[in-house]
N, C-alpha and C positions, 0 to 999 in steps of 0.2 A: 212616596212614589211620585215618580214624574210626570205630569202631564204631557203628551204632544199634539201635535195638530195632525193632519190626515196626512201626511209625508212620513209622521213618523220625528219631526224633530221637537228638541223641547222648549216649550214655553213658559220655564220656570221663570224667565228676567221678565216676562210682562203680565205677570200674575197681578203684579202693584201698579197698574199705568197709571203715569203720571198725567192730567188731566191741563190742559192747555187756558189759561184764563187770564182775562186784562178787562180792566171797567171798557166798557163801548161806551158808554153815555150813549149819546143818540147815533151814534154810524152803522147804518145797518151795513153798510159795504164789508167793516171790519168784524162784525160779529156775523155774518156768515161764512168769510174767512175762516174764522176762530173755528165755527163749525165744521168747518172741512177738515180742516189741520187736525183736528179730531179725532176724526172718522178718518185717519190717514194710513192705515195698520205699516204701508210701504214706509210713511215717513217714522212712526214710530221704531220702525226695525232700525231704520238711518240713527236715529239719537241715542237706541240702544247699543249698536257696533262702535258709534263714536263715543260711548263711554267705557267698554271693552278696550279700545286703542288706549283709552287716555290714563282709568284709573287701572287698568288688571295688566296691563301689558306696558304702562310707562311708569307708572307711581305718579301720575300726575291727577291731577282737581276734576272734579266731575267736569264735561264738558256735554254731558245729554240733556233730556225733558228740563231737568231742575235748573240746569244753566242758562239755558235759552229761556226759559217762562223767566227769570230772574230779569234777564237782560231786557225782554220785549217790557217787562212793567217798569223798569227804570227809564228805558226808551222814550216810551209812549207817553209817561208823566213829565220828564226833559220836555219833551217837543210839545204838550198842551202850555207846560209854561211860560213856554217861547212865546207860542202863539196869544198867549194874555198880555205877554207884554210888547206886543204888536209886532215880533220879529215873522219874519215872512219863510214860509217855507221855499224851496228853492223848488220844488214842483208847480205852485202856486205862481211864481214870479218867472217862471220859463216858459211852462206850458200851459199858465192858465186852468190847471186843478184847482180841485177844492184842499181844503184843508183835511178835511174826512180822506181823501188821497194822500195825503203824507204820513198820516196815521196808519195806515194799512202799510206803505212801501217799507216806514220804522217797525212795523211789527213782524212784517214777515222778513225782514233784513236780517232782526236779532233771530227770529227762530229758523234761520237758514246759512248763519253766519256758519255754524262749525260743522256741518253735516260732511263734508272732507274729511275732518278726521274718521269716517268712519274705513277712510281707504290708508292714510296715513296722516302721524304727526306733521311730518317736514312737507313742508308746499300745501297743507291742508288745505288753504282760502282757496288755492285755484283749482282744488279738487270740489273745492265747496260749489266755484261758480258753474263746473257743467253737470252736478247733479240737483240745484238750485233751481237752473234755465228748465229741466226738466218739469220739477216736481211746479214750478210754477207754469207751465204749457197747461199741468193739469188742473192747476187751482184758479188758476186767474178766467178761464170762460164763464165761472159762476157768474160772476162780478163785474169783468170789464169785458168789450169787446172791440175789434178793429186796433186802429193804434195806439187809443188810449193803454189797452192792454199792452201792447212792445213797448211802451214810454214806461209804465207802470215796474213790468219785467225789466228791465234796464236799468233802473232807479236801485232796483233791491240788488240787480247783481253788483253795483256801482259803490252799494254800501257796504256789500260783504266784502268784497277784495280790499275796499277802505280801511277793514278794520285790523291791517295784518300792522307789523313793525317797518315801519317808513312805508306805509302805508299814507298815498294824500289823498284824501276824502275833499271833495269838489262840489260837494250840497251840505246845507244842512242836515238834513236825514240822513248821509252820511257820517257827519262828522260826529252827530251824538249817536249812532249804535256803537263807535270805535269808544267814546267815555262810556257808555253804558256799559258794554263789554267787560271793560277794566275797573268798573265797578261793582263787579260780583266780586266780593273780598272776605262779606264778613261768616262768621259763626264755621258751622258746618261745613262747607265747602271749603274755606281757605284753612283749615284743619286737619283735612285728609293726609296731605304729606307729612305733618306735624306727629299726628296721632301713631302715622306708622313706621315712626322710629327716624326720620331725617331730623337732624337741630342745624341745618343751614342757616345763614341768615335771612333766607328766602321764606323757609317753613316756620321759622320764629318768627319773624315780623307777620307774617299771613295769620299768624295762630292770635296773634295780638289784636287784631281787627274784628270789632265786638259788633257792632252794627253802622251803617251806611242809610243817610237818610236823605230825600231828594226834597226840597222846599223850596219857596218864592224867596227869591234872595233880598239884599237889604240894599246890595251898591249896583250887584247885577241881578238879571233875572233869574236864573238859577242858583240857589244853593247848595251844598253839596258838604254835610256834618256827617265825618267819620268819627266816630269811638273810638278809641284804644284802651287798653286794660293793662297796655306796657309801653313805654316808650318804644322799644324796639318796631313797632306800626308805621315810626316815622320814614322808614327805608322802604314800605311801601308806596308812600306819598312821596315822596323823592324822589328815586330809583325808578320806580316800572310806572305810576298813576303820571307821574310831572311827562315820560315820554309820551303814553298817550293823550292826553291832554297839548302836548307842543306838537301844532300841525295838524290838529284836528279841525282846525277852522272855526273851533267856536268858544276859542278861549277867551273873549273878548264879552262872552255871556255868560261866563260859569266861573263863583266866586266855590275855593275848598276851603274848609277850615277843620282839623284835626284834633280832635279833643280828648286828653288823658283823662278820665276819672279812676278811684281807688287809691287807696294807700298799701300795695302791695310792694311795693320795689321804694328806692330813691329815685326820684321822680327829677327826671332832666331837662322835661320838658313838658309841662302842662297845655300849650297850645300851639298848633303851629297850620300856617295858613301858605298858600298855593298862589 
């Protein structure tokens, strides 16, 4: 039997809610953020309809809860790495924020990037940014006020529209939510089209991508070691991760290197690096 709510409609998709979370260490700005985001039931319906759009009605990769909580934790660990190895946030070096400020602007950037798709695929980003400008009027008074608040809002709307295809990202906090983005590849997610009967090159190489790992790098400061299980992974890292990555603005910080393990195939390529 269905559950519904007093209207009368059903609430079967939010029986499982997916539950929003990223280390704060010590920012309390970003962890009652998080708490909001929450307690957001509006924006939960948002990532629920833009998974509707994407996997029931396109055949394409989860783009709700599980996508964006993915992206904000690759984000937000990019950008603390940064910042250990003294590169300067671009809120920090314009306006005089704290650090604790670009943390928040990368985490609500990734968890408001795809909320467009909840209206459609095509033009998503700029459907993203007037229900983003929104939902941030209503979250951001916790937290900031006067114009730190519009500099704040601005920042995130600046990183969502960054992260479309020729998309140029003009901050930092920009430029790593558009790699973070196009670092959701591995297990589960990039298996969806795979599993349900596509053998593209697309859905083969995504299905190949075992895990994505984000580390202090060795030549730069980020690292960035994907798995593969099949050579066919390398069309990932070629083809769609080399475009976002060129013109992100922070290629210059982020070393990839792609590693075959397993002896299941003739193996063509054991390592290959970005």
């Amino acid at each position: 039997m269905k559950s519904t709510d007093e209207d009368g409609g059903s609430l079967d998709r939010f029986q499982d809610r997916v539950l929003i979370t990223v280390p704060v260490r010590r920012n309390k700005k970003l962890e009652q953020l998080i708490e909001a985001v929450n307690a957001d039931d509006d924006l939960y319906g948002l990532w629920t309809a833009a998974n509707v759009t994407a996997i029931d009605r396109l055949g394409m990769t989860d783009h709700g809860p599980v996508h964006v909580k993915i992206v904000m934790n690759i984000a937000v660990k990019m950008l603390r790495l940064l910042i250990e190895a003294s590169v300067q946030p671009s809120v920090v070096r314009d306006y005089g924020l704290e650090t604790e400020d670009a943390e928040v602007i990368v985490a609500l950037a990734a968890l408001l990037h795809d909320v467009g798709m909840s209206i459609h695929r095509m033009d998503h980003e700029s459907f993203s940014l007037f229900i983003a400008d929104r939902k941030l009027r209503e979250l951001l008074p916790a937290v900031y006020g006067g114009p730190v608040a519009t500099v704040v809002r601005s920042e995130v709307l600046h990183a969502i529209i960054g992260h479309r295809s020729g998309g140029s990202p003009l901050t930092l906090e920009a430029g790593i939510v558009r790699i973070a983005d196009a670092l959701d590849m591995a297990q589960g997610r990039s298996r969806i089209p795979f599993e349900a009967g596509s053998t593209s090159i697309h859905s083969v190489s995504a299905a190949a991508i075992d895990r994505v790992s984000i580390e202090r790098g060795e030549v730069k400061p980020v690292r960035i070691v994907i798995d593969m299980t099949n050579s066919a992974g390398v069309f990932q890292l070629d083809q769609l991760f080399r475009s976002k990555l060129q013109g992100s603005g922070i290629e210059g910080f982020v070393e990839v290197k792609g590693k075959l393990d397993g002896e299941t195939e003739k193996s063509l390529v054991r390592e290959y690096s970005l």
